[in-house]
C-alpha positions in Angstrom: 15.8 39.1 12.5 14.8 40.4 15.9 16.1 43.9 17.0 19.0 44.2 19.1 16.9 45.1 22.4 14.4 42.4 21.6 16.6 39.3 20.5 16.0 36.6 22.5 17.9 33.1 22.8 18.0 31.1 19.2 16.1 27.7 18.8 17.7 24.3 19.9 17.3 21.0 19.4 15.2 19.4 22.7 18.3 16.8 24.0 15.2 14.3 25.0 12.1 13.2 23.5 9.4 15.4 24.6 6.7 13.5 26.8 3.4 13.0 25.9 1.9 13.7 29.1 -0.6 16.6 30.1 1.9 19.7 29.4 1.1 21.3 32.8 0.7 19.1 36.0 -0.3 20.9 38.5 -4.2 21.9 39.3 -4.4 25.9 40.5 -4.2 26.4 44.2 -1.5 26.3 47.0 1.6 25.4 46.2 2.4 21.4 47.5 5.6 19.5 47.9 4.2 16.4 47.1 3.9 15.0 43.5 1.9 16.4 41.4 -1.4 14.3 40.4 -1.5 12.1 37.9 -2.7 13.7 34.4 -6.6 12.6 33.8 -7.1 10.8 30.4 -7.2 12.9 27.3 -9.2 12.8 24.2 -6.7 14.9 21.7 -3.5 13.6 23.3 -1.3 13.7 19.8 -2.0 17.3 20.0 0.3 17.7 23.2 4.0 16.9 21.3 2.9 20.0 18.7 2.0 22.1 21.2 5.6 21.6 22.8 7.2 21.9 19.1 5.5 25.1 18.9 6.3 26.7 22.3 9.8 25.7 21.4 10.5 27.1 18.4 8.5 30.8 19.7 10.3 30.3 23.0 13.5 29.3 21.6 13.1 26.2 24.4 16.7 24.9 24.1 18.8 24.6 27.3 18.3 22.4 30.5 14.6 21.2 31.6 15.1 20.3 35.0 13.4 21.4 37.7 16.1 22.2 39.6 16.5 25.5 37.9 14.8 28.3 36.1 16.5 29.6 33.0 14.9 32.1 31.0 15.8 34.7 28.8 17.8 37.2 30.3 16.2 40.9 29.6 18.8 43.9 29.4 20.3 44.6 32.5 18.7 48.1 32.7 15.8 46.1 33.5 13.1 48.0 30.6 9.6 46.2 30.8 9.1 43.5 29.0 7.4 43.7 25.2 4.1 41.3 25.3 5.7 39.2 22.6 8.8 38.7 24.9 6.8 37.8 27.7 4.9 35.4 25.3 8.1 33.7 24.3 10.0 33.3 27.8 6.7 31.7 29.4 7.0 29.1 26.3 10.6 28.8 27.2 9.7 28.0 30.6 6.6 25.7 30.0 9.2 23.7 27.6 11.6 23.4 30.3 8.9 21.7 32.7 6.9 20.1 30.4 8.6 17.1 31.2 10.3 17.0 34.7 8.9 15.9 37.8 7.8 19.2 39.0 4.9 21.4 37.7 5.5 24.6 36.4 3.6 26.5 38.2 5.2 25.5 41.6 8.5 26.5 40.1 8.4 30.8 41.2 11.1 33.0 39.6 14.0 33.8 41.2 14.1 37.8 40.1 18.4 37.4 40.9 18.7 34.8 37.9 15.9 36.0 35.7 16.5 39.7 36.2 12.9 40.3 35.7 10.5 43.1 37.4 7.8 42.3 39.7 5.6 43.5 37.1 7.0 41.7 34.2 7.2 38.3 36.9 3.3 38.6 37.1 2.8 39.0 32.7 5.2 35.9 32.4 3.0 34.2 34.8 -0.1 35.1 33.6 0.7 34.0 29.8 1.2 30.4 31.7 -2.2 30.4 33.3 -3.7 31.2 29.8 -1.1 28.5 28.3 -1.9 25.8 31.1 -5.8 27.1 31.0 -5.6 26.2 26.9 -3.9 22.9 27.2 -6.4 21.8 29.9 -9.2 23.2 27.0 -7.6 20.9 24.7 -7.7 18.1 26.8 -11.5 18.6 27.7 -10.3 19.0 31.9 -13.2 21.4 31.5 -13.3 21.7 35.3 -10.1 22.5 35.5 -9.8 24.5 32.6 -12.4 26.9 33.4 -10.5 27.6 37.2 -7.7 29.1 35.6 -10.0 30.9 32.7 -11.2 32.6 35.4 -8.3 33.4 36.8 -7.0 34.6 33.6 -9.7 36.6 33.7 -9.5 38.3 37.3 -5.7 39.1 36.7 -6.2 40.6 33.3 -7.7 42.8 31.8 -8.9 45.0 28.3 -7.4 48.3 29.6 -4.3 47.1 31.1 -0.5 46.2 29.5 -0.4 44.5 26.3 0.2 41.4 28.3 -3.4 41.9 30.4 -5.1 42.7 27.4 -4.1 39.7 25.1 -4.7 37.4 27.5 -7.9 38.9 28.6 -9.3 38.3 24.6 -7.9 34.8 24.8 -9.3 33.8 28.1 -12.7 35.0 27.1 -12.5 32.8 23.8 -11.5 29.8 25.7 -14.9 30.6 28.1 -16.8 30.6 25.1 -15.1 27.2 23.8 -15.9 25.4 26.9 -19.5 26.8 27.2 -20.0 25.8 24.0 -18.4 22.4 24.3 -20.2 21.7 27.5 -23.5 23.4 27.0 -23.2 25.3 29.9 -25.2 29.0 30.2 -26.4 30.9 27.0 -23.6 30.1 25.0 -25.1 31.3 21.9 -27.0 34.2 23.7 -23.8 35.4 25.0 -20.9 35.0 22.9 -22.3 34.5 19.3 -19.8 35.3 16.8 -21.2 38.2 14.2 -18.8 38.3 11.0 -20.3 41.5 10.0 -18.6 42.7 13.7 -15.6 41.2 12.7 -15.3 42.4 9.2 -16.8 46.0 10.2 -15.0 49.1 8.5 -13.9 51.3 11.5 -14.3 55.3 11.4 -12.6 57.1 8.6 -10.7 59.0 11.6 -9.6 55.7 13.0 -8.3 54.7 9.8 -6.3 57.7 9.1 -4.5 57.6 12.6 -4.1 53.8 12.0 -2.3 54.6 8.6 -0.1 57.5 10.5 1.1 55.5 12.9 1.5 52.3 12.2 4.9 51.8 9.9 3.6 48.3 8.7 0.6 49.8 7.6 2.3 52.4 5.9 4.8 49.9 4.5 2.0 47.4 2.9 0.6 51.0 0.9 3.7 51.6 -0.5 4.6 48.0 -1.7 1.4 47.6 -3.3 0.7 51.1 -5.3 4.5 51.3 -6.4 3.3 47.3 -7.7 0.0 48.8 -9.4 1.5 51.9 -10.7 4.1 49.8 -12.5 1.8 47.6 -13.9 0.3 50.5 -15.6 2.6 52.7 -16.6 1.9 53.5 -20.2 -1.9 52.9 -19.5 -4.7 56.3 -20.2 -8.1 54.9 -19.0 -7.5 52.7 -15.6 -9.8 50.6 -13.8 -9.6 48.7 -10.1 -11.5 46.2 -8.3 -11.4 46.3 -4.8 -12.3 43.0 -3.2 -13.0 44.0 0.2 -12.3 47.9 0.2 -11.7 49.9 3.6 -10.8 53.4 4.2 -9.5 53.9 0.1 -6.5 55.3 1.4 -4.3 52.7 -1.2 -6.5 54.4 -4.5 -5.5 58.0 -2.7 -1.6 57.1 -3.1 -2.4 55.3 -6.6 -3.9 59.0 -7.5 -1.0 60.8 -6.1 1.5 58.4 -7.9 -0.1 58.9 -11.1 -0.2 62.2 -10.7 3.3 62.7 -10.7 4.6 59.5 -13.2 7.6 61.4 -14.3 6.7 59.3 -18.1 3.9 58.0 -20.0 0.5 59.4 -21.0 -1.8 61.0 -19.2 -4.5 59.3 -17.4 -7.8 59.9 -18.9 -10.0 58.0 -16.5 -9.6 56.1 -13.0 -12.0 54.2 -12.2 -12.7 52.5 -8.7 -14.8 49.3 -8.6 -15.7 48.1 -4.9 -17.1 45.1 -4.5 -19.4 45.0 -1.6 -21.1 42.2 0.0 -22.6 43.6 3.2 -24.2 47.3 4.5 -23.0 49.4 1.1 -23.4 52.4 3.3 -19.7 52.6 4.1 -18.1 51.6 0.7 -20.5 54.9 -0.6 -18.8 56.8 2.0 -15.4 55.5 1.2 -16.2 56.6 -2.9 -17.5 59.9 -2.2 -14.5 60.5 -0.2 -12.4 59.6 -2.9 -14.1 61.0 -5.3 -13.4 64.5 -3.7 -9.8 63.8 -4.1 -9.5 63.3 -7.3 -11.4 66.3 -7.9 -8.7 68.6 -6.0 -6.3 66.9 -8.2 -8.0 67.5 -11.6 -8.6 63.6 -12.3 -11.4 62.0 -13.8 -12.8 60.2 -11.8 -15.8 57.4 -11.5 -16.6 55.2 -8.5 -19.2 52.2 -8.5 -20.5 49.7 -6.7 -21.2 45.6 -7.1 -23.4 44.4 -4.0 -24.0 40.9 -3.7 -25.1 38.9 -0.8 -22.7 36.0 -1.9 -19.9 35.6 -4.4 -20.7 33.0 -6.0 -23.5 35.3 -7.7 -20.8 37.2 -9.4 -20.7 37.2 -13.1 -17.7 39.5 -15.4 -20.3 42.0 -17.0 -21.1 43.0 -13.3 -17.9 45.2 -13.0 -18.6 47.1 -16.7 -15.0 46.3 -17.8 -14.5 47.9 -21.1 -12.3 45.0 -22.7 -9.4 46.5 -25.0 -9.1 50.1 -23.7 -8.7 49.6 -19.9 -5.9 48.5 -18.2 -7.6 46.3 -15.0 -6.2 45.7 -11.0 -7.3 43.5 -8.9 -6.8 44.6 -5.3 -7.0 41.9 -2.2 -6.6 43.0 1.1 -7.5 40.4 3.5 -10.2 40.0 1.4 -9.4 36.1 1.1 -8.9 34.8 5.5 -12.5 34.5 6.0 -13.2 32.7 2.7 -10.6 29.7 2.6 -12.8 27.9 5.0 -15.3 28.1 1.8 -14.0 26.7 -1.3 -17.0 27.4 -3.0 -17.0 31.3 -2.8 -13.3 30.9 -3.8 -13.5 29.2 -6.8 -16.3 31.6 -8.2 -14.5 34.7 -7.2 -11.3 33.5 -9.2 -13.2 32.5 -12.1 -15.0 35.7 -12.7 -11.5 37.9 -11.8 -9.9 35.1 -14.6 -12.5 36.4 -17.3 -11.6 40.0 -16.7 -7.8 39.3 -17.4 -5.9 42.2 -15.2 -2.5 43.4 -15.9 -2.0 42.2 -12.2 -3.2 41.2 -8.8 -2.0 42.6 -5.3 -2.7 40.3 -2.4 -2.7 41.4 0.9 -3.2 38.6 3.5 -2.5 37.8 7.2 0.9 35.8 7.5 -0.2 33.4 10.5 -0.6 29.8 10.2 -4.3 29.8 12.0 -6.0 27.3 10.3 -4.9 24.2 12.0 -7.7 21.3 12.5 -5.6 21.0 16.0 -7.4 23.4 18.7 -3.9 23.1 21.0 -1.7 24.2 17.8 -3.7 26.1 16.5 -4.2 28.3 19.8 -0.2 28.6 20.4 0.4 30.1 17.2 -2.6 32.3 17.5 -1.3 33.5 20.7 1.8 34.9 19.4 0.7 36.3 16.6 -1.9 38.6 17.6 0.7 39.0 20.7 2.8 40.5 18.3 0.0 42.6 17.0 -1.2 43.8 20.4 2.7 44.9 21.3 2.2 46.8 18.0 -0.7 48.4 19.0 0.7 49.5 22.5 4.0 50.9 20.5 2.1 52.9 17.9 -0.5 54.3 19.6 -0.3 54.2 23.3 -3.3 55.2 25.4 -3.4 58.8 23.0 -5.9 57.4 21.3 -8.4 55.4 23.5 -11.4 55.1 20.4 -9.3 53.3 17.7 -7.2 51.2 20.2 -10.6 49.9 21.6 -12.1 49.3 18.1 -8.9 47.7 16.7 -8.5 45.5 20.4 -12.2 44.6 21.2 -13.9 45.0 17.9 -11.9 43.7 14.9 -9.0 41.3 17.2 -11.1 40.0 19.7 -13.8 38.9 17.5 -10.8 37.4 15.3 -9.3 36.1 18.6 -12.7 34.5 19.9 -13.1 33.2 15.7 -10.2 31.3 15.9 -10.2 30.1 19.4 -14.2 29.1 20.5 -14.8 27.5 17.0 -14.8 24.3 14.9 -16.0 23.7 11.0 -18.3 26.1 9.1 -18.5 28.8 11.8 -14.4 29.2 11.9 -14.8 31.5 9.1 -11.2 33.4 10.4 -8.6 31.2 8.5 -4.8 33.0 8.4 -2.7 31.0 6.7 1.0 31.1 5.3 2.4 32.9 1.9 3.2 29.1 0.6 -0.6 28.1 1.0 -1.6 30.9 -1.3 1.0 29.9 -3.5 -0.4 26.3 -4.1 -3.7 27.5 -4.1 -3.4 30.6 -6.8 -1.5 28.4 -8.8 -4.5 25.7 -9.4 -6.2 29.3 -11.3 -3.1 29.4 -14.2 -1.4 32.2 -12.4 2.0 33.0 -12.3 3.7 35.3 -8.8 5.8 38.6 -10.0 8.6 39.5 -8.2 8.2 43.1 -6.7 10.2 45.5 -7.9 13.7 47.3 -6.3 12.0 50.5 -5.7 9.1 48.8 -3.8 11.5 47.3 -1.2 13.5 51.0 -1.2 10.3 53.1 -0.3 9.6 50.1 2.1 13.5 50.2 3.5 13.0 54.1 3.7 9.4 53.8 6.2 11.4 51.9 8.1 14.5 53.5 9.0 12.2 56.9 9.2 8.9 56.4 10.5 8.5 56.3 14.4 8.5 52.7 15.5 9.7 51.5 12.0 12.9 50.1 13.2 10.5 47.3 15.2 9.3 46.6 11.7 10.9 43.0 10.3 10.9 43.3 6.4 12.1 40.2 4.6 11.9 38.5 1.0 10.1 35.5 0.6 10.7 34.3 -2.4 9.5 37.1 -5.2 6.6 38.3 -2.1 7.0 40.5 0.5 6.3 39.7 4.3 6.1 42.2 6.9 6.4 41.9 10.6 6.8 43.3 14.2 9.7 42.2 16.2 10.7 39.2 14.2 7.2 37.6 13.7 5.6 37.5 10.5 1.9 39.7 10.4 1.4 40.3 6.8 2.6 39.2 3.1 2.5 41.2 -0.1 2.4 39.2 -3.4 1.4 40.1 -6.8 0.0 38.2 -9.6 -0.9 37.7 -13.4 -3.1 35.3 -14.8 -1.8 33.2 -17.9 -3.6 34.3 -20.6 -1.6 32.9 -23.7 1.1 31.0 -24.4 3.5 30.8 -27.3 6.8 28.9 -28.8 10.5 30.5 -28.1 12.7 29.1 -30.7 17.0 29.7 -30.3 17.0 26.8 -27.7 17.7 23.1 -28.5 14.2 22.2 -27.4 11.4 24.3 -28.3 10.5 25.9 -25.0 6.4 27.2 -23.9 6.0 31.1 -21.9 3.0 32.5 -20.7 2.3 36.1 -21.3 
């Protein structure tokens, strides 16, 4: 559910079959009162009725269509600017409303008495269309026309501005690199190639820390998922856990703090850390010696290693020195799994080899966006509002008081996702969000069975977000036995946990003999 100053009008049925005709008719330039031309063929023309599905159910598109009027979402009267993913959503609402009628949107101006809308907020609404209308032209390979109102995206946003500015300044500069690359115009791979190193790059310690103060969500996902772990382990002395794709190590600092102060149970003889590493090992040796000086101030035994490989599928079990029988193993995921869908092969190994070590449980962290459409048009509408929600976050939780991590988190680790997503096809889309259920289908196929996390999980999650600054923007809900956290009613993260079936034996006291897994 949305927040009460953020709600917005609930979905509709359309009361007409939605057109499959270009989704904005007009060219840029002066506004005519003739008809608008005639849309030029297509190449990807099924792509156009999801496209309007989509804007409809983010815009909550219901209402009249004509072109006669232009309904929108009415803000609070006290006229407070806009949030980017309210912007987002009204200038869906609007390109719904006109994807069909005789008159092209962008001849249709707002009319600030019915809309109730700043100047300021006006011009964001309008600028999401141009980047809307600018994609849609993409999509339809009206290159020409498409790259007019890129640039014009690009002239009226901008990477310091409002949240509005700067999404669609990362958006417009991915849809210039789709078309330079579709049209082989300039030095397309000279000038926009894609580095996943860049966009997998561990920021700063520092901007970690500030990320983890003030972001709720953040703070939220770290609860969840030690309180998961610590549970898992709760009679266990010697502990061992393998981080797939560790960061700052800030989740292994509240797993130490937790143990510390498990008010049952033995004490814990040994934790040990496992990181496994597949590019510069620089930073993960960082991240261990940093934890490693925590657990000294806390009198814990402590050991931190290493496993480097170029590519997973060189993993093998002994790599990680598990000792089978006396330690109690976690597997750890945090977003270690988006940029490897794409590659089945990588997947399948790294399952197998964390099958053979046999932990007491998984965590999975993982991006809650459905970003891995084959459809460009689709797949760029549901980009658009998610990382819209995530750049609202962003100007929420930290502002302009911190200009370094903004800009990393904005131009280094979104915008290279953004452009990912956006500018490429096939193999080199390696940045592939998808949703919990596609998780679900695919852990399954590995013999592994969800838990359900537990009441105090969701209580220390409950108390971030009645507490923590900004945590009443935070959206918790229950998705099935997972977790899914977001930011003004859109979905930006999921928090499952999992065990692998290791055995199985007979229940008897039932008519029909019945089969568990343990």
């Amino acid at each position: 559910m949305f927040s009460p100053s953020c709600q917005l009008a609930p979905d509709e049925e359309l009361d007409q079959t939605l057109d499959e005709e270009v989704l904005l008719e007009q060219e840029v330039g002066p506004t005519t009162t003739g008809p608008p031309p005639p849309p030029k063929p297509a190449a990807d023309q099924p792509h156009r009725r999801s496209t309007l599905d989509l804007l409809q159910k983010y815009g909550g598109g219901g209402g009249s269509r004509s072109s006669s009027s232009s309904t929108c979402p009415t803000p609070p009267p006290q006229r407070r600017a806009l949030a980017a993913e309210e912007a987002l959503r009204i200038a869906g609402k609007r390109i719904v409303q006109y994807s069909s009628g005789k008159a092209a949107l962008l001849n249709v101006p707002f009319d600030p008495s019915i809309t109730g809308l700043s100047i300021e907020d006006q011009r964001n609404v309008e600028l999401v269309e141009y980047l809307l209308s600018s994609a849609d032209r993409v999509g339809s390979r009206q290159y020409d026309e498409g790259i007019a109102l890129v640039e014009l995206c690009d002239c009226l946003s901008s990477p310091n501005g409002n949240a509005v500015q700067r999404v669609v300044h990362y958006f417009a500069k991915a849809l210039h690199d789709r078309i330079e690359k579709e049209t082989g115009r300039n030095n397309y791979h000279q000038s926009f190639r894609i580095d996943l190193g860049d966009v997998l790059r561990v920021p700063s310690p520092s901007i970690l820390l500030s990320a983890h103060e003030r972001f709720p969500s953040y703070q939220m996902q770290q609860l969840a998922s030690v309180q998961a772990m610590t549970e898992s382990v709760a009679s266990a002395r010697r502990i061992h856990v393998i981080d797939l794709k560790i960061k700052s190590g800030l989740h292994w600092i509240g797993l130490m703090q937790a143990l510390e102060s498990r008010p049952a149970g033995p004490q814990v003889e040994i934790l040990k850390v496992t990181a496994l590493c597949t590019g510069p090992v620089e930073p993960v040796r960082s991240t261990g010696g940093r934890l490693a000086d925590f657990a000294r101030s806390k009198g814990l035994n402590f050991s931190f290693a290493i496993v480097h490989v170029d590519d997973v599928t060189d993993l093998k079990e002994e790599m990680f020195a598990v000792d089978r029988g006396k330690e109690a193993v976690l597997v750890y995921s945090e977003h270690a799994f988006v940029t490897e869908i794409g590659r089945p092969d990588r997947m399948e190994a790294l399952m197998r080899v964390m099958r053979g070590l046999n932990p007491q449980l998984m965590v999975v962290t993982e991006t809650e966006a459905n970003n891995n459409s084959p459809h460009f048009s689709a797949r760029f509408v549901d980009a658009l509002f998610h990382y819209g929600a995530v750049f609202d976050s962003v100007d929420a939780c930290m502002g302009k008081d911190d200009e370094e991590g903004r800009a990393f988190m904005e131009g280094v680790m979104m915008g290279r996702m953004i452009s990912n997503v956006v500018a490429r096809e096939g193999e080199e889309r390696v940045v592939r969000g998808v949703k919990l259920d596609v998780w679900r289908a695919f852990f399954r196929r590995f013999e592994m069975v969800e838990r359900r996390l537990s009441s105090v999980a969701w209580q220390q999650v409950r108390l971030v977000r009645e507490t923590a600054p900004n945590g009443e923007f935070c959206t918790v809900e229950r998705d099935g036995k997972a977790m899914v956290i977001g930011w003004k009613g859109t979905p930006l993260v999921s928090i499952s946990t999992w065990k692998f079936f290791r055995s199985a034996r007979l229940v008897s006291g039932t008519k029909h003999l019945r089969i568990e897994f343990e």
